[in-house]
N, C-alpha and C positions, 0 to 999 in steps of 0.2 A: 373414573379411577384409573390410575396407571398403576404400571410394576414395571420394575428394571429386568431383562434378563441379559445374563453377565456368563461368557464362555470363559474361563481363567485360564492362567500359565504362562502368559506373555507379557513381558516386560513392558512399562511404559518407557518414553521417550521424547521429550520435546521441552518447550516452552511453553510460558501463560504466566501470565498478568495476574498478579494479585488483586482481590478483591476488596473492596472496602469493607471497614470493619463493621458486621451487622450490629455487633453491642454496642457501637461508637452511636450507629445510623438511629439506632431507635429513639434513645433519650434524647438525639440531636433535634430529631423530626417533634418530638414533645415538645423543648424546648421551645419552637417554634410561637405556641400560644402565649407565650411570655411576651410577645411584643405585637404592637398594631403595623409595625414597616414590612417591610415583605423583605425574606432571609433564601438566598441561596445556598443549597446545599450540594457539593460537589462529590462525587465519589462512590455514589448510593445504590450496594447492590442491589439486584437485579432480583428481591428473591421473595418468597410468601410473606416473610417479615415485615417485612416495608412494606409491603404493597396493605397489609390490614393497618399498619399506624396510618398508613396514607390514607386510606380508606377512612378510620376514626378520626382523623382528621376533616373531611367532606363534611362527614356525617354531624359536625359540630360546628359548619357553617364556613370552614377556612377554604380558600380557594387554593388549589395545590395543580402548577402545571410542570409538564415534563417538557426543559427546554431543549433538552439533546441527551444523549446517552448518557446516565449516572448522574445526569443535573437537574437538580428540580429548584422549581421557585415556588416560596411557600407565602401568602399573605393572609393574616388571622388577624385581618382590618375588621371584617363581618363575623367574628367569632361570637355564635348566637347562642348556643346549647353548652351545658355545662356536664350534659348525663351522656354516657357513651352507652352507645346498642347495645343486649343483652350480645346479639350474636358475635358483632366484635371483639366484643368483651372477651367470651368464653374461648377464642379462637390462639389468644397468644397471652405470655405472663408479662411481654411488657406494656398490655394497656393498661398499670398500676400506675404508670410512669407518667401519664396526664393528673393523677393526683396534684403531685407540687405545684407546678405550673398552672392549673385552672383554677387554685384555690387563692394560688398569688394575685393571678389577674383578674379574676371574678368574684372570690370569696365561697365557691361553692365546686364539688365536684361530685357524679355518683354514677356508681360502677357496680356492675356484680365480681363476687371474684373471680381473678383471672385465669385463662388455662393456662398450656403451654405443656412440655414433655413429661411423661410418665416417666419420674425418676425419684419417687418418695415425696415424703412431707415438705413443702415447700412453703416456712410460714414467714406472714406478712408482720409479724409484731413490732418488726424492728420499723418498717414505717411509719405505722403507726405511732410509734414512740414521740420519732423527729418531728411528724407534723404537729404532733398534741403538744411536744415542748414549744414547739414554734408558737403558739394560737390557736392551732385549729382545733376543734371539733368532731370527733369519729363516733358516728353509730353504725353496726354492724348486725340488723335485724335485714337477715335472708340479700342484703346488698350494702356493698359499703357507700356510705356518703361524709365529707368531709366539707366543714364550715369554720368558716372564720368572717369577725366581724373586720380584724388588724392580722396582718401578723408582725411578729417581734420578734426578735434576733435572740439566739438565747447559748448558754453554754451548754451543748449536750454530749454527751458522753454514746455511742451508739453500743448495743448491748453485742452485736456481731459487726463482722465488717464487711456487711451484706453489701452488696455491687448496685442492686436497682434502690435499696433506700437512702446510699447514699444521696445516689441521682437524685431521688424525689427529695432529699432534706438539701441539696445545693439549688434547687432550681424552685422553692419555696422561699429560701431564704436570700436569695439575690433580689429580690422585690420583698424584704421584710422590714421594717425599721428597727436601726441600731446594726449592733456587731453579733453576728453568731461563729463561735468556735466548736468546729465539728471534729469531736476527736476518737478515733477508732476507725477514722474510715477507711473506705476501699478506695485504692487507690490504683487500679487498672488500666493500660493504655485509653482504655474507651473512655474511661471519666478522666482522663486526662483532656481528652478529645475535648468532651463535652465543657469542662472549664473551659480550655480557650477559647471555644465558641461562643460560651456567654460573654466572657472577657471582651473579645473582639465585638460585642454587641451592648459592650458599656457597663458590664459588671466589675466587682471588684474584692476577686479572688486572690486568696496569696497560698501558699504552702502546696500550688498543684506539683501532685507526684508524692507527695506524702500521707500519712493518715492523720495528720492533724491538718485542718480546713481554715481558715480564715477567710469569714466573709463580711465585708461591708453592705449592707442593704443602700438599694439608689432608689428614687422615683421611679426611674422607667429606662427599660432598655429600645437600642434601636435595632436596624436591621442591619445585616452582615451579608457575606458573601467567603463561604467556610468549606475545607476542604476535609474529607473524613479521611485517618489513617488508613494503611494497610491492615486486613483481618488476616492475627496471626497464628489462630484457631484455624481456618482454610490452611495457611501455607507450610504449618506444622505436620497437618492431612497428608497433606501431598508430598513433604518429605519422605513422613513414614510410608505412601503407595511405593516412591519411586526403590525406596531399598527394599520393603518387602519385596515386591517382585525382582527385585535384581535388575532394577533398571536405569532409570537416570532422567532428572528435570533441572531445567532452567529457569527461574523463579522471579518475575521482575517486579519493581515496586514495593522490595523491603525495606522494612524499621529494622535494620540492624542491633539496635537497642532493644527491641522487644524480644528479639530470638534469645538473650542470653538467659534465663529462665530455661527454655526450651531443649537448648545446644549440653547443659549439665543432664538432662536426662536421657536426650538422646545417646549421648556418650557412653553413659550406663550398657547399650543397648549393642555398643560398635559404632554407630549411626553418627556421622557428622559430615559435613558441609563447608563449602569457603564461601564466601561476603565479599565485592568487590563493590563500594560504593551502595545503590541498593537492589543489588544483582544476587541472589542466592542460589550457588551449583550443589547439588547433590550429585558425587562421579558415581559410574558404576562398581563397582568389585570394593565392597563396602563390607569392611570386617566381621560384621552383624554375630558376633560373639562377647557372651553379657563377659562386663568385665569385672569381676570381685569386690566386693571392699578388702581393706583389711584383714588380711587372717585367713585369707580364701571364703570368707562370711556370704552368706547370699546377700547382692541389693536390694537396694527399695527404691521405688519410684511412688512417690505420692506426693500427693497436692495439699497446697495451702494459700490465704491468702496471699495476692500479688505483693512485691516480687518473687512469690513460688512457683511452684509450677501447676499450671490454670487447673482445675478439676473438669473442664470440657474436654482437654485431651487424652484421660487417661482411660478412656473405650480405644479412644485410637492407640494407644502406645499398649493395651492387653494384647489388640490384635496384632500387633505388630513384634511382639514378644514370642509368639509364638512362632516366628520365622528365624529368631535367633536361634544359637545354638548357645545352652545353660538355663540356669535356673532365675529366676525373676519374681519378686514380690511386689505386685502393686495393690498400691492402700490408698482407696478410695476413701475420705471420710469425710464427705459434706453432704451425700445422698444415701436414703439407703437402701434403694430401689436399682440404682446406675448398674451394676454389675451383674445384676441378674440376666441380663443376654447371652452371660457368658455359656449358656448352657447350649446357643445354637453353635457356639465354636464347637465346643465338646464334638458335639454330631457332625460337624464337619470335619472331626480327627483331632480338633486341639488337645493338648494336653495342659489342662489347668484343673485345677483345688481348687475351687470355691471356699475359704475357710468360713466365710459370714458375711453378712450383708456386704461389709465393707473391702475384702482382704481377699486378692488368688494370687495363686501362686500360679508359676506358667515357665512350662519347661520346656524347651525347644530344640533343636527345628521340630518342624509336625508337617506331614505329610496330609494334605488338607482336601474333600471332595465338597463338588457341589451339592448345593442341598437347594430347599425351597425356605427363605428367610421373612420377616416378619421386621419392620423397622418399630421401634419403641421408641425413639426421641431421634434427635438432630443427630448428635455425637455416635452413639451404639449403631444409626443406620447409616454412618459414614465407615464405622469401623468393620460391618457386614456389608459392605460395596467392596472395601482393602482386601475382607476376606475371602470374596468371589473371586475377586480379580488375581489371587493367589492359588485358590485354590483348581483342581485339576477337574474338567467336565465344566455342565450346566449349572447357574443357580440362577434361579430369580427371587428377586425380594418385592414383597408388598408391602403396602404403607407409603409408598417414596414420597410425600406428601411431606410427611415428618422432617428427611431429609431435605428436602427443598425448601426449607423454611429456610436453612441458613448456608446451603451452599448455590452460588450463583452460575448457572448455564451446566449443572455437572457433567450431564450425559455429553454433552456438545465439547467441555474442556476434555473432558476422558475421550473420546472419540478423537483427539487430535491429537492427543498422545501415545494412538497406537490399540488403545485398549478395546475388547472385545465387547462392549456395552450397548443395547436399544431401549427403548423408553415405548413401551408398549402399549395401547390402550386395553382394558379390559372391556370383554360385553358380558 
């Protein structure tokens, strides 16, 4: 086990390359069992995430080699097993994401529920929904398993516009027969990703980038050679480090089109940025004063489905709220566990209202001390890294396991930034 120990108060400064998008990468890597050709995948971070789909990947007979940095070759010619490890399983929420895909090409898939971060009730119903409209099959006594003798194209209606059942009801229904029209979906840079990928491997999607889906079922798809977008969860992050600390980054490798979601909340904040092609500067001496609504009204910063503003950043935009100067509401409402962290800000000086699961308020600037931190998910132990790194004296956080799931090389990018960070072993 490791832990981070992080000296704060000093500005970051530099450049780094954006990472590929982990939410792209996972259902990309699913995807893969959908065809017997061998599919490259380009762009693939480097991080916990990937390396267990990779892993549940082996573990079901596909041969997966790493050709060079962030390329892999995937061929699931000998795809033998249909049932993924309990331990796999338990390790990450997107081992759900082999459902569509093994049920398409096999007729059969089975899983215990999946883990993944302590952030509330995270239900699978809406999967379930898409595959049962499709054909398949679901019993759920102590592990899910899902069967289909056909599947068939169907009109479904999704009851949320849940991100991973999307996935699973597009990469089900690309090998289903007939037409399925998928309406209420999520509609995400990452399944964006993942449509063109299957496209590019012979499917035949239409309406990508919207919530309503149109899909043609084929026979079979081939293989590809596909490159993953920029993750722009990581480069949101790193926004928000460079202006909390009052510092400044160089950002290479952006979807200018995915920050604008982003760039209306940061604004809220003071916080903005120029785009030169896909170069993103964040300058130093960054206004970082909330700026009103109407009326002199406090704002609000909350999330909704894409095109809103993502519900993974809004740990990072609490912590970063409390470096502004004003008042600030942010309304978490997809989890109702996510904002509970905020009680390690507190102790380290924040000043935030916890109103309810969902809702703090956060008033700022805050004069912020080290403390000794705890990561509870990806996002909250990104946004206690920001907080270290702001704040004044020693902290160290444990967990960092958590965070590593979805940020690639962190200690090694932070460390070239200037920032006062080591990655410790514990005995």
């Amino acid at each position: 086990m490791y832990e981070y120990q992080i000296e704060g108060g000093f500005p970051i400064k530099g450049t780094i390359q954006a990472s590929g998008n982990k939410n792209a990468a996972l259902p990309c890597i699913a995807a893969t069992v959908l065809t017997k050709e061998p599919v490259i995948l380009r762009n693939i971070p480097d991080i916990e995430d990937t390396a267990v789909m990779l892993g549940i990947l082996n573990a079901l007979g596909v041969e997966t080699e790493k050709i060079e940095s962030h390329v892999w070759k995937i061929d699931a010619s000998g795809l033998s097993r249909t049932d993924i490890p309990a331990d796999l399983s338990r390790k990450i929420r997107a081992s759900i994401l082999f459902a569509g895909p093994l049920v398409a090409r096999t007729g059969k898939a089975v899983m215990l529920p999946p883990g993944g971060d302590v952030i509330g009730r995270r239900r699978l119903d809406t999967h379930f929904l898409a595959l049962t409209e499709l054909g398949a099959r679901v019993t759920t006594n102590g592990k899910f398993e899902f069967t289909a003798n056909k599947l068939v194209g169907a009109d479904i209606f999704l009851d949320e516009a849940s991100v991973t059942a999307t996935e699973n009801a597009i990469m089900a229904a690309v090998l289903a027969e007939g037409k399925t029209v998928l309406t209420n979906a999520a509609s995400e840079p990452h399944i964006q990703d993942l449509c063109k990928m299957l496209n590019a491997m012979g499917a035949k999607i239409s309406g990508v980038g919207s919530n309503i889906l149109n899909i043609e079922g084929v026979k079979k798809l081939s293989g590809t050679d596909f490159t993953i977008g920029p993750d722009f969860m990581e480069i949101g992050s790193f926004i928000g480090l460079a202006a909390a600390t009052r510092g400044s980054i160089t950002i290479t490798g952006v979807n200018a089109r995915d920050m604008r979601p982003l760039r209306i909340a940061f604004s809220k904040l003071g916080i903005r940025w120029d785009i030169e092609g896909d170069v993103l500067t964040v300058e130093p001496g960054q206004e970082m004063k909330v700026n009103s609504d109407l009326g002199g009204m406090i704002p609000k910063i909350d999330d909704s489905p894409w095109p809103g503003f993502p519900p993974d950043l809004t740990s990072i935009m609490t912590v970063i709220a409390t470096q502004v100067e004003g008042t600030v509401l942010i309304f978490e409402k997809m989890f109702e566990s996510r904002m509970f962290f905020v009680d390690k800000l507190i102790n380290m000086g924040a000043r935030i209202t916890l109103c309810d699961p969902h809702r703090a308020v956060v008033t700022g600037p805050s004069t912020m001390h080290g403390d000794h931190l705890v990561s509870p998910d990806v996002r909250a132990g990104m946004a206690m890294v920001i907080a270290a790194l702001v704040a004044h004296g020693e902290s160290r956080i444990s967990n960092v396991y958590q965070i590593e799931r979805g940020y690639e090389h962190l200690v090694e990018k932070l460390q070239g930034l200037g920032a006062h960070i080591s990655r410790v072993e514990l005995i």
